[in-house]
C-alpha positions in Angstrom: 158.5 178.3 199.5 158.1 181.4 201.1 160.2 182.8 204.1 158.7 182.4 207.9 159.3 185.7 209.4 158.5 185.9 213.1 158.2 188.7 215.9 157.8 188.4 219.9 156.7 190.3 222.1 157.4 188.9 225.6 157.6 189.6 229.5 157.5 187.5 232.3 153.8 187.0 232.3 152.9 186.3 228.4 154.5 186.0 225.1 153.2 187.2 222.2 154.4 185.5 218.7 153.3 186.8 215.5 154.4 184.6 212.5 154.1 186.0 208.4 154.4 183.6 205.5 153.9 185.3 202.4 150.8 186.8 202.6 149.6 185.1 205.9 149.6 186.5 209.2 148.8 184.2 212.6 149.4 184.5 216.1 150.4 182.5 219.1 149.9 183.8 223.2 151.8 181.5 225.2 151.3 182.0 229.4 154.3 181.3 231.6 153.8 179.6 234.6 156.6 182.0 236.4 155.2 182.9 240.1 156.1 186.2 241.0 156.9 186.0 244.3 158.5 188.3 246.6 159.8 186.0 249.8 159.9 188.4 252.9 161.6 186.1 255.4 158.8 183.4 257.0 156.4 183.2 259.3 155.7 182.8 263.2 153.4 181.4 265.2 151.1 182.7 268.1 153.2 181.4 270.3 156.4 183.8 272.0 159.5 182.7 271.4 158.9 179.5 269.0 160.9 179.0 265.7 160.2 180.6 263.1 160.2 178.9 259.2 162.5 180.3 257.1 162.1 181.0 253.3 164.9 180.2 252.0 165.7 182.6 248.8 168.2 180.2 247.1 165.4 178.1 246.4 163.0 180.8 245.3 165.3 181.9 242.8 166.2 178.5 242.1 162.3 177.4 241.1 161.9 180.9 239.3 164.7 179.4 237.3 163.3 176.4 236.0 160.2 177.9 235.3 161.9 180.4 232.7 163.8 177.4 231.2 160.3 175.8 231.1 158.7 178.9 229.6 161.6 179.8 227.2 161.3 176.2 226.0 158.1 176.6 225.4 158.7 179.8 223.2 161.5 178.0 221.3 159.5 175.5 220.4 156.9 177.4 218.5 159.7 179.9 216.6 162.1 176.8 215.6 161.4 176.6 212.7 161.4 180.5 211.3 164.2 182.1 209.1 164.2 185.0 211.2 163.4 186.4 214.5 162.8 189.8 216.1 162.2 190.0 219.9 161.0 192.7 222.1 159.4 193.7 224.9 160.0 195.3 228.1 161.9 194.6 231.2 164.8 192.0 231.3 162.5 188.8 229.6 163.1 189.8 225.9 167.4 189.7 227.0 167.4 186.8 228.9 165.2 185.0 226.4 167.6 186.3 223.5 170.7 185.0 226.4 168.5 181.5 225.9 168.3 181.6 222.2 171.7 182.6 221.7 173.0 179.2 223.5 171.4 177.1 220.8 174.3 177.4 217.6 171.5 177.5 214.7 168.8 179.7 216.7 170.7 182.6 217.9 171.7 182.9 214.3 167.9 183.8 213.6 168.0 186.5 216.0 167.7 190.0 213.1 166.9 192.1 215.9 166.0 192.4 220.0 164.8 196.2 220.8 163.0 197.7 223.9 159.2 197.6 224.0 156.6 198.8 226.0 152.8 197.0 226.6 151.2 196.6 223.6 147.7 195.6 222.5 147.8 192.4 220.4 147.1 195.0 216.9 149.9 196.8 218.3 152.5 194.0 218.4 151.2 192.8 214.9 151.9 196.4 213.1 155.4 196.2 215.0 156.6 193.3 213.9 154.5 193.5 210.0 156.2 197.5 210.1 159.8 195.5 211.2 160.1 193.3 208.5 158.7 195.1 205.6 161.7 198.1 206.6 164.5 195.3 206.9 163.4 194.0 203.8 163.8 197.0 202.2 167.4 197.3 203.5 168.5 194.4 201.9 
């Protein structure tokens, strides 16, 4: 049976897996649903002097948190099953998506590497993570 290998490439928009098996290569482009919203206090009406709705911000960052569960989940899902992982990508998603990984006892195990990454064309992210493997496997 040959080793599953797997990279990802992820931010808060997309991820990007890319799985080897042997000589096979496939990949998976998952979508969150993560708004990216920005609340900026509420609105008024025409009316001087009426009450103004509030946003509250507790529950903005409270939804955005559910939907990263929902989207890390998602994510997990698809890479359960692999011998070893390598994340990366930019901004904070590719750490707290390592945080998340790291919680479950047999996954975080899986974790070989998480590195910095910027944007990357899908060919891109496939010569990353085929380069990644083929120099840790040399290591060994």
């Amino acid at each position: 049976m040959m080793e599953k290998l797997t990279g990802i490439w992820l931010d808060k928009k997309s991820a990007h897996i890319v799985v080897l098996e042997g000589k096979e290569e496939r990949s998976i482009i998952i979508q969150s649903d993560m708004e990216d919203t920005h609340p900026k206090g509420g609105s008024g009406s025409s009316t001087p002097w009426s009450p103004k709705e509030v946003v509250s911000e507790s529950k903005v960052m409270e939804r955005k948190k559910h939907q990263s569960k929902k989207y890390y989940a998602t994510i997990i899902a698809q890479v359960e099953d692999s011998e070893k992982l390598f994340i990366m990508g930019p901004g904070q998603a590719r750490l707290a998506f390592n945080k998340e990984m790291q919680r479950h006892a047999r996954l975080g195990s899986k974790v070989v590497e998480v590195r910095p990454a910027d944007s990357m064309t899908e060919n891109q992210i496939r010569a990353s993570v085929r380069n990644f493997f083929r120099e840790n496997s040399k290591t060994r």
